[in-house]
C-alpha positions in Angstrom: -2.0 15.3 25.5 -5.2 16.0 28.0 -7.4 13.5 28.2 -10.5 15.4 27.4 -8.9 16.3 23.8 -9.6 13.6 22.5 -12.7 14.1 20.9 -14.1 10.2 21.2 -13.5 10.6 25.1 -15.6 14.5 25.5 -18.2 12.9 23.4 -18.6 9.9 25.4 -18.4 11.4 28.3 -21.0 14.0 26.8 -23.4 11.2 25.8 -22.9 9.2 29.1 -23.8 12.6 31.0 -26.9 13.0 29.0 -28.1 9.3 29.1 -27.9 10.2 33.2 -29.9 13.0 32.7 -32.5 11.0 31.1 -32.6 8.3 33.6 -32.5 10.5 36.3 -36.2 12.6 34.5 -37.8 9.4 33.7 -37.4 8.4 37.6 -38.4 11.9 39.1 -41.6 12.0 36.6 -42.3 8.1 37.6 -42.0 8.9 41.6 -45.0 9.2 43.2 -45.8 12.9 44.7 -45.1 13.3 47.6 -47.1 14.8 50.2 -47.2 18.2 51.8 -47.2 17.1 55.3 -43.0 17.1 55.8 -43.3 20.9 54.6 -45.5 21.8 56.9 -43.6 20.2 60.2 -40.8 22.1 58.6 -43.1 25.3 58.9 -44.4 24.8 62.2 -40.7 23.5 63.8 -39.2 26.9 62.4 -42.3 29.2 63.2 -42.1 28.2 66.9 -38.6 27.6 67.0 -37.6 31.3 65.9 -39.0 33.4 69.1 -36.9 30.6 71.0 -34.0 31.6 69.2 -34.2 35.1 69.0 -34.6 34.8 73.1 -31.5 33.2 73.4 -29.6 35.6 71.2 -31.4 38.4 73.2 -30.1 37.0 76.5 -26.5 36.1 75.1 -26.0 39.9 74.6 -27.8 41.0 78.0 -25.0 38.5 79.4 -22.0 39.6 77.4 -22.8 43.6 77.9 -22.7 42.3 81.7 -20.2 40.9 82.0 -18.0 43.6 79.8 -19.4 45.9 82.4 -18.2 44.0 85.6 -14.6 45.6 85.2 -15.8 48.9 84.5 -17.9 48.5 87.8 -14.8 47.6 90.0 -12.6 49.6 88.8 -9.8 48.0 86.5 
């Protein structure tokens, strides 16, 4: 027989899942808020980070397409 037919066990395990869920509400609603300022780093770290990226990605394929071209140059 599974161990989850037995109806005692899936409602225990039901409850105990709920009485989590509770515990974990009542300790998000008692946390204090937090601040905005982590978000905002997050921003500014992706905003300037992005043109950075997109250079490198840009200069990766100038490289590649140069380097696939180097045969074609000398002949093989």
């Amino acid at each position: 027989m599974h161990p989850w037919q037995d109806d005692r066990r899936r409602f225990a395990a039901i409850d105990e899942q709920n009485r989590l869920n509770e515990e974990l509400a009542e300790a998000d609603r008692s946390a204090k808020p937090r601040g905005g300022l982590g978000y905002l780093l997050f921003l500014g770290a992706v905003i300037f980070f992005k043109p950075f990226a997109e250079y490198c990605i840009e200069l990766y394929g100038f490289v590649t397409s140069y380097l696939h071209g180097l045969p074609g140059m000398f002949g093989f």
